[in-house]
PAFIVO-792989 format. One record per atom (N, C-alpha, C): residue number from 1; residue in three letters; atom name; x, y, z. Coordinates in Angstrom, 2 decimals. Atoms other than C-alpha are relative to their C-alpha. Layout:
BEGIN
+-----+--------+-------+---------+---------+---------+
: num : residu : atome :       u :       v :       w :
+-----+--------+-------+---------+---------+---------+
: NUM :    ala :    CA :       X :       Y :       Z :
...
+-----+--------+-------+---------+---------+---------+
//
This chain:
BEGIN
+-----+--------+-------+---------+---------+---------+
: num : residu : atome :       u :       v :       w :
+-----+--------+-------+---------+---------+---------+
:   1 :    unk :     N :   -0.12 :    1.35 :    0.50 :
:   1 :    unk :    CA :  -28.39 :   83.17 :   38.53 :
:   1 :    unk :     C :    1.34 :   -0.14 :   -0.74 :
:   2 :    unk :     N :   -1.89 :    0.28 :    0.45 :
:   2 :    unk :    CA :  -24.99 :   81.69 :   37.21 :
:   2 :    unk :     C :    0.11 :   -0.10 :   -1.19 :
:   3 :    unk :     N :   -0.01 :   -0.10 :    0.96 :
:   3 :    unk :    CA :  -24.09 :   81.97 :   34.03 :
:   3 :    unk :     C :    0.34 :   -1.94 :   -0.83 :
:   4 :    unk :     N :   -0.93 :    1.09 :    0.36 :
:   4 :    unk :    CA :  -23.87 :   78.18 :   32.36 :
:   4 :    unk :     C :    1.00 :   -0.45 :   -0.86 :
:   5 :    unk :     N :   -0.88 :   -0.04 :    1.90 :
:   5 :    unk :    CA :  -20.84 :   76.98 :   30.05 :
:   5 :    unk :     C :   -0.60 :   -0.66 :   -0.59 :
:   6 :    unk :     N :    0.72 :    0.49 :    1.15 :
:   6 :    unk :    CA :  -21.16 :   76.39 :   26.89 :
:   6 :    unk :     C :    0.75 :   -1.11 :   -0.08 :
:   7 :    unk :     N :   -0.54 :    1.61 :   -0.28 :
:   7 :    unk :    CA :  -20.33 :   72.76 :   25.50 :
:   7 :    unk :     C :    1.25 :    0.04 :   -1.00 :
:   8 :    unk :     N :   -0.98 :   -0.22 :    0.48 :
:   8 :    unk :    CA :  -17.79 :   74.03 :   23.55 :
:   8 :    unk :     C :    1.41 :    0.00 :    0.46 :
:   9 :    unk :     N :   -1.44 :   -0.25 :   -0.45 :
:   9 :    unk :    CA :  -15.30 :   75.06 :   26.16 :
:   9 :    unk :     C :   -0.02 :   -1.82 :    0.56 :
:  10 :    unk :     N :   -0.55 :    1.57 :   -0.39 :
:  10 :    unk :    CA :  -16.02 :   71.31 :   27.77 :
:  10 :    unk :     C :    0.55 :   -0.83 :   -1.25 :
:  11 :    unk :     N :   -0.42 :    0.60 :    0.92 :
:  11 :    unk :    CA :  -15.16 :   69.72 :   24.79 :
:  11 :    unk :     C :    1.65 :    0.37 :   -0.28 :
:  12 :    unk :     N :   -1.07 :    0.08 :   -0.10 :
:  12 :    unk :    CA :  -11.83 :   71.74 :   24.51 :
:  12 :    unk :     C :    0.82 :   -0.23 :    0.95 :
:  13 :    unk :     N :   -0.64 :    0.84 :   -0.84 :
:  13 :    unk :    CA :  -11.04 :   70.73 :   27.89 :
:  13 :    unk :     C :    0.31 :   -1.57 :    0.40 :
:  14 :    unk :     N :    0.24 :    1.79 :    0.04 :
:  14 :    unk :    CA :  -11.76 :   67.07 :   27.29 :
:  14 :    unk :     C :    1.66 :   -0.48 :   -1.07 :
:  15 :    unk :     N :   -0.97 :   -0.05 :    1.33 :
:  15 :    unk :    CA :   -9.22 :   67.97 :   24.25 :
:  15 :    unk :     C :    1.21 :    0.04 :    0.72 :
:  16 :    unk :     N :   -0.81 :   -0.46 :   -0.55 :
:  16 :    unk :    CA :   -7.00 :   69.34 :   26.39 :
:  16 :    unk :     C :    1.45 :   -1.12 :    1.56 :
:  17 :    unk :     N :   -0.27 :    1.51 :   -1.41 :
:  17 :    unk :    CA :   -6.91 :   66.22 :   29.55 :
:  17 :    unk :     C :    0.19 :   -0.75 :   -1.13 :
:  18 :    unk :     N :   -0.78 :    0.83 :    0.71 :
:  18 :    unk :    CA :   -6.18 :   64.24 :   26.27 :
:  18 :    unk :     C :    0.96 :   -0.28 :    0.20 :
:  19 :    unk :     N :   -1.63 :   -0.26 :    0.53 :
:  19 :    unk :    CA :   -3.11 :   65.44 :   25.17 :
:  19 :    unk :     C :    0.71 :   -0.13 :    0.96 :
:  20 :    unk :     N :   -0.88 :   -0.21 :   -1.03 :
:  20 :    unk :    CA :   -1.88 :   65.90 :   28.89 :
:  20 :    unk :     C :    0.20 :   -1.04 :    0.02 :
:  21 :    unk :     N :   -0.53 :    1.76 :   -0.45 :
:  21 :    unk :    CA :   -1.81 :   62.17 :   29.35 :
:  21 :    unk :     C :    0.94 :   -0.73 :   -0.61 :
:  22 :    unk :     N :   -0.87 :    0.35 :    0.49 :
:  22 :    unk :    CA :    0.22 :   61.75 :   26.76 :
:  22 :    unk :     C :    2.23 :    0.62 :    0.59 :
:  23 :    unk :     N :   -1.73 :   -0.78 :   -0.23 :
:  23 :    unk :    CA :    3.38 :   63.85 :   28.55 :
:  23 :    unk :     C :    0.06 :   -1.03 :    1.04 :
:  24 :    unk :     N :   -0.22 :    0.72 :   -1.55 :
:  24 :    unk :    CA :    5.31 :   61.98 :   31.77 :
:  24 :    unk :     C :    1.29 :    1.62 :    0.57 :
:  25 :    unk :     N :   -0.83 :   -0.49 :   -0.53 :
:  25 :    unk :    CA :    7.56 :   63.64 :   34.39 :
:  25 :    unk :     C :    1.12 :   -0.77 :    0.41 :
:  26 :    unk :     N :   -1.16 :    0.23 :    0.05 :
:  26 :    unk :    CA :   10.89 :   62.31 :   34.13 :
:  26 :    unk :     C :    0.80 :    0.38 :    1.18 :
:  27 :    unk :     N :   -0.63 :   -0.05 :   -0.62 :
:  27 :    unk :    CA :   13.18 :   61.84 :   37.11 :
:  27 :    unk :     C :    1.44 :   -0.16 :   -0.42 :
:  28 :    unk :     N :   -1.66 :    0.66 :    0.59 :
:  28 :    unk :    CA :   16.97 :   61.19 :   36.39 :
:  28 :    unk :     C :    0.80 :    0.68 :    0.47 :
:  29 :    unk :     N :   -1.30 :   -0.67 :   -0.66 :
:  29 :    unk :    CA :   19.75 :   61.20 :   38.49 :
:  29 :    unk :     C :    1.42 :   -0.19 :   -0.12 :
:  30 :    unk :     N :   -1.41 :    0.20 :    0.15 :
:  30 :    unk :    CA :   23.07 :   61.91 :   38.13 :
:  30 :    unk :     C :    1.26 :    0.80 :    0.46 :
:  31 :    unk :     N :   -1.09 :    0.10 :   -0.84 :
:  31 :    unk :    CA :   26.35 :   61.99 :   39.45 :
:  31 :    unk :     C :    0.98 :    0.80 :   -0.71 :
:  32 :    unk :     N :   -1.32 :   -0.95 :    0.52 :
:  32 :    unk :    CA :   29.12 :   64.70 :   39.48 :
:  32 :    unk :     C :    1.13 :   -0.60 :    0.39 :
:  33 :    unk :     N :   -1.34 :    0.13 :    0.16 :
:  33 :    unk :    CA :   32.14 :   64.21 :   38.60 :
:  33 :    unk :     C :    0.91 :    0.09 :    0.76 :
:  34 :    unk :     N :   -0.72 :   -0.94 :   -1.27 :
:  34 :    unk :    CA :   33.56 :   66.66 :   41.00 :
:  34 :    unk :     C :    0.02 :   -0.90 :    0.93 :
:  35 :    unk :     N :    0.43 :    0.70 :   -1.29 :
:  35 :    unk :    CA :   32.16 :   65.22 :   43.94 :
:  35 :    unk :     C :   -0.28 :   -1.04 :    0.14 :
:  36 :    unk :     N :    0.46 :    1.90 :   -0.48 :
:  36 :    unk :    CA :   30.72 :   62.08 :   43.58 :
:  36 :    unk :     C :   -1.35 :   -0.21 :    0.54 :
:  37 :    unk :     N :    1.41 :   -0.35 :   -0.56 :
:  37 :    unk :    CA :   27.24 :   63.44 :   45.17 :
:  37 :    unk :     C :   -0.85 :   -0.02 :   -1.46 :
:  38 :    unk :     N :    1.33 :   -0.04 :    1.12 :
:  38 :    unk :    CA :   23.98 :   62.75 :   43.25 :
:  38 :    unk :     C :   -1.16 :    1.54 :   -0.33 :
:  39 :    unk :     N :    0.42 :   -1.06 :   -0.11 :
:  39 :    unk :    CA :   21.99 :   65.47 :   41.82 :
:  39 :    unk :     C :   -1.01 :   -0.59 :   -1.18 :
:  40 :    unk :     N :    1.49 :    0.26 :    1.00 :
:  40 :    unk :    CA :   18.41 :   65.09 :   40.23 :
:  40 :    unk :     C :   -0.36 :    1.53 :   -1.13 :
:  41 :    unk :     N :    0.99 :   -0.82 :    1.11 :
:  41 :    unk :    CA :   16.92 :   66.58 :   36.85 :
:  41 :    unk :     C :   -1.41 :   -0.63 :   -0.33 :
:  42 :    unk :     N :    1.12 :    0.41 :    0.21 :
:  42 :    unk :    CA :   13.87 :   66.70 :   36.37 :
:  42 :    unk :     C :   -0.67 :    0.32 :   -1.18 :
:  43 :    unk :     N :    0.74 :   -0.56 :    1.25 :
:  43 :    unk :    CA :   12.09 :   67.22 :   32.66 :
:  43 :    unk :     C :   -1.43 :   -0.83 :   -0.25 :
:  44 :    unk :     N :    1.41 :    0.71 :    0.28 :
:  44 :    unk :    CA :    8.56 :   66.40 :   31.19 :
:  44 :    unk :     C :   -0.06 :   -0.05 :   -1.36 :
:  45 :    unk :     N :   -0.36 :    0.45 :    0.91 :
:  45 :    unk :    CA :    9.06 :   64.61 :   28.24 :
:  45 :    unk :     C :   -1.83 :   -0.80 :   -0.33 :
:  46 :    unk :     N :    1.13 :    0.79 :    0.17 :
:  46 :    unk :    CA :    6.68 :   62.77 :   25.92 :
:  46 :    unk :     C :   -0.30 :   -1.45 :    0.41 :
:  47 :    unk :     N :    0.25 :    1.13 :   -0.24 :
:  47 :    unk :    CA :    5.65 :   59.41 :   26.81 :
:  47 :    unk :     C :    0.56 :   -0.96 :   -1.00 :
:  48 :    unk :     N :   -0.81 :    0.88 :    1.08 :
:  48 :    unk :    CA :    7.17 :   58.25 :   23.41 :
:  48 :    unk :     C :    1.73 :   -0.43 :    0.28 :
:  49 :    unk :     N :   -1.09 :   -0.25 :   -0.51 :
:  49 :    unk :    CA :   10.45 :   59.23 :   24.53 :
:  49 :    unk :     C :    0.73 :    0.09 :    1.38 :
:  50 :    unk :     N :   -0.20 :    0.09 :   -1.79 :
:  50 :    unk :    CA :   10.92 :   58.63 :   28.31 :
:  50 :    unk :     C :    1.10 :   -1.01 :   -0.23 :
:  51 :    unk :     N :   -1.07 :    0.71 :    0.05 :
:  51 :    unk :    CA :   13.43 :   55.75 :   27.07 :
:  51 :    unk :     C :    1.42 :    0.63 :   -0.23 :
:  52 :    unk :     N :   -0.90 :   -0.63 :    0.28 :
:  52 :    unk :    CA :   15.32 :   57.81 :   25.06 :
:  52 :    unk :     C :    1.07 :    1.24 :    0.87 :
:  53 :    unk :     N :   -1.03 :   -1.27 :   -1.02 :
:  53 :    unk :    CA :   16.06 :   60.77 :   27.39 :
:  53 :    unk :     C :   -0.04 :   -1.07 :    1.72 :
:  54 :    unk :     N :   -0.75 :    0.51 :   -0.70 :
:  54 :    unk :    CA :   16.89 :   58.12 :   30.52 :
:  54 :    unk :     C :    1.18 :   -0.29 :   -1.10 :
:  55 :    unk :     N :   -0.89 :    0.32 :    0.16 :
:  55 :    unk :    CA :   19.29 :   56.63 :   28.07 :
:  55 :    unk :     C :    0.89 :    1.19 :   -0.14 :
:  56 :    unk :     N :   -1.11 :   -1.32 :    0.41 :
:  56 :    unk :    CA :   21.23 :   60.11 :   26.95 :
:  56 :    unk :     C :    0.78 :    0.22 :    1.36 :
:  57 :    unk :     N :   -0.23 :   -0.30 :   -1.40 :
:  57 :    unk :    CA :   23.50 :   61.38 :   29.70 :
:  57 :    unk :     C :   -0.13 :    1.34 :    0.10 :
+-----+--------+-------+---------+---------+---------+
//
């Protein structure tokens, strides 16, 4: 027979799918100098700040 979890660990996974919702994945592309060709970064920033790091270069 299977062992069942306890309601403890669901609860810190409930904790856990919180917090994640609060991050985004950030696209932002930009252009070399050199060349003139586009080149993507990608970071996972907070959701507070997704303005801030598009605006920075």
């Amino acid at each position: 027979m299977a062992k069942a979890a306890s309601k403890n660990s669901k609860v810190k996974d409930l904790k856990a799918s919180a917090e994640a919702k609060n991050w985004t994945k950030v696209i932002k592309s930009v252009r070399s100098p050199k060349t003139g060709a586009y080149t993507f970064k990608e970071a996972i920033v907070h959701k507070d700040k997704v303005k801030d790091y598009l605006a920075s270069k």
